[in-house]
C-alpha positions in Angstrom: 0.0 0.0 0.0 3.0 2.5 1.2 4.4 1.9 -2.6 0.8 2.9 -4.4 0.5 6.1 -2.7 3.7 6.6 -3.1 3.7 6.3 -6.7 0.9 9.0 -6.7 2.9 11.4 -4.3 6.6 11.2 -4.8 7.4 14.4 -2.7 6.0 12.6 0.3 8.8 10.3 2.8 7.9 6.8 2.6 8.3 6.6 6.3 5.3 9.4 6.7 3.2 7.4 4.2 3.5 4.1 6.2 3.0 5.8 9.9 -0.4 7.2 8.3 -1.3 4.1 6.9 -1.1 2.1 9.9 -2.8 5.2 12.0 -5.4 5.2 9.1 -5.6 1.8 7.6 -6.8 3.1 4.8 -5.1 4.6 1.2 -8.0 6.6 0.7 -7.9 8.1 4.2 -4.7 9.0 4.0 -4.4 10.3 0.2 -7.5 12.6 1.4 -4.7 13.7 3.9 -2.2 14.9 1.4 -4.8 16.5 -1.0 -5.9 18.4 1.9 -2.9 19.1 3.8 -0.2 19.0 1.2 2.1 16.9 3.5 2.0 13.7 6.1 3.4 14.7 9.6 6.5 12.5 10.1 6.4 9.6 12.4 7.8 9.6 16.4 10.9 8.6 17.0 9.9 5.0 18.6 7.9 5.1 15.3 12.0 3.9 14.0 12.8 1.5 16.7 9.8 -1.1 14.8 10.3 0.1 11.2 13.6 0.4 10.2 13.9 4.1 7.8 12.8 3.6 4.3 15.7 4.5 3.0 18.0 1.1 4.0 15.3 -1.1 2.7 13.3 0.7 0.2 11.9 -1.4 -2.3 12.8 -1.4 -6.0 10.7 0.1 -8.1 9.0 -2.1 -10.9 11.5 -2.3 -14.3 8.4 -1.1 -16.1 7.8 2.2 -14.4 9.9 5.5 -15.0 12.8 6.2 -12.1 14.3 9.2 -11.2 17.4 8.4 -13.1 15.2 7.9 -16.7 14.0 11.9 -15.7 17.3 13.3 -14.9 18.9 12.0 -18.2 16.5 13.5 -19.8 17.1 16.6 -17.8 20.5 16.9 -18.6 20.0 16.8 -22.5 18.5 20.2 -24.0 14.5 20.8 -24.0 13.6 22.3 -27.3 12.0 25.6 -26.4 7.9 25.9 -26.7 8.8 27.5 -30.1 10.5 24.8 -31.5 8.1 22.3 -29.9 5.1 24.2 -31.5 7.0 25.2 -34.8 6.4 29.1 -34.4 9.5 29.7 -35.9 8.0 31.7 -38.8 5.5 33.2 -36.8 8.3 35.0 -34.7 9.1 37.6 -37.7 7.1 41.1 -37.1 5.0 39.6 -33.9 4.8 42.7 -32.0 1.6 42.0 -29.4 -0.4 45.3 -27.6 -1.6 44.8 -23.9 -5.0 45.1 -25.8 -4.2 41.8 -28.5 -2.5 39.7 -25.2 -6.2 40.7 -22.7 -8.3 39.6 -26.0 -7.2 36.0 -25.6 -9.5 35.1 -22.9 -12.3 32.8 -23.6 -12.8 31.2 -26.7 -15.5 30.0 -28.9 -17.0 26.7 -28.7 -16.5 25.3 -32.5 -19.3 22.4 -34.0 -16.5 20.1 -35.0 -13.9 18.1 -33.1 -10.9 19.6 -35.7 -11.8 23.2 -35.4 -11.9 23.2 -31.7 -8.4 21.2 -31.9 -7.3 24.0 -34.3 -9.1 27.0 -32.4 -6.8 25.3 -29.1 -3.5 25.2 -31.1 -4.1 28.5 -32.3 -4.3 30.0 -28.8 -1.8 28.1 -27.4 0.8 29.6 -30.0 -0.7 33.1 -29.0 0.0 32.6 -25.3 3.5 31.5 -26.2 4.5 34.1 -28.7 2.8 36.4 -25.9 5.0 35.5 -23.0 7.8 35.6 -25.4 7.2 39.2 -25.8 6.8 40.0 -22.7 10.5 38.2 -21.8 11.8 40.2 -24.5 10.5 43.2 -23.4 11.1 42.7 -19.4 15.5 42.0 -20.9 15.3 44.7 -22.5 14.2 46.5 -19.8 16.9 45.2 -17.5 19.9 45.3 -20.2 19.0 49.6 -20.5 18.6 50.5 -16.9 22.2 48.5 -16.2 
């Protein structure tokens, strides 16, 4: 059980996960306890004296799932940028957004057919990047003249 809630909340100690559980006896008890909270107190010290700390005899996680390792390799090689994940490169030339253009974004329309509201979505998610990329631009170039 201390391994499935785990899986769902990776921030929280295994140790903290267990001493709710056996307080609890319930996953659903306790994962209502992290949604609500945001953390699991940590267990007494005598808590240690029966349960030796996870971290000596944590279990191995299942070959199948992703580990920390698979993430951190992936870290360490370079993200493409949002707009080379979105191909926005040859929407970058003359973009030059008001406050008015960036507020109009708000809500959109909802479209009869599955591929326009698809479209409609892409559409506004390249507006909200080429936005914020404005807006960086704008807030460096700020910084680079009052230095």
């Amino acid at each position: 059980m201390v391994n499935h809630v785990h899986a769902v909340f990776p921030n929280i100690p295994p140790d903290n996960i267990r001493f709710d559980l056996l307080r609890t006896g319930s996953i659903e008890l306790t994962s209502n306890k992290i949604l609500e909270r945001g953390f699991l107190e940590a267990p007494p010290p005598s808590y240690y004296t029966i349960y030796p700390r996870a971290e000596a005899s944590a279990p191995q996680p299942p070959e199948g799932t992703h580990t920390a390792s698979v993430s951190s390799a992936s870290s360490s090689a370079k993200q493409p940028s949002l707009i080379e994940r979105y191909s926005l490169h040859d929407r970058l030339d003359g973009v030059n957004f008001t406050p008015d253009v960036i507020e109009l974004g708000g809500k959109a329309k909802w479209e009869d057919t599955a591929e326009k509201r698809e479209a409609s979505l892409r559409e506004r998610k390249a507006q909200m990047i080429l936005a914020a990329r404005q807006r960086m631009l704008a807030q460096r170039q700020k910084e680079s003249a009052s230095e």
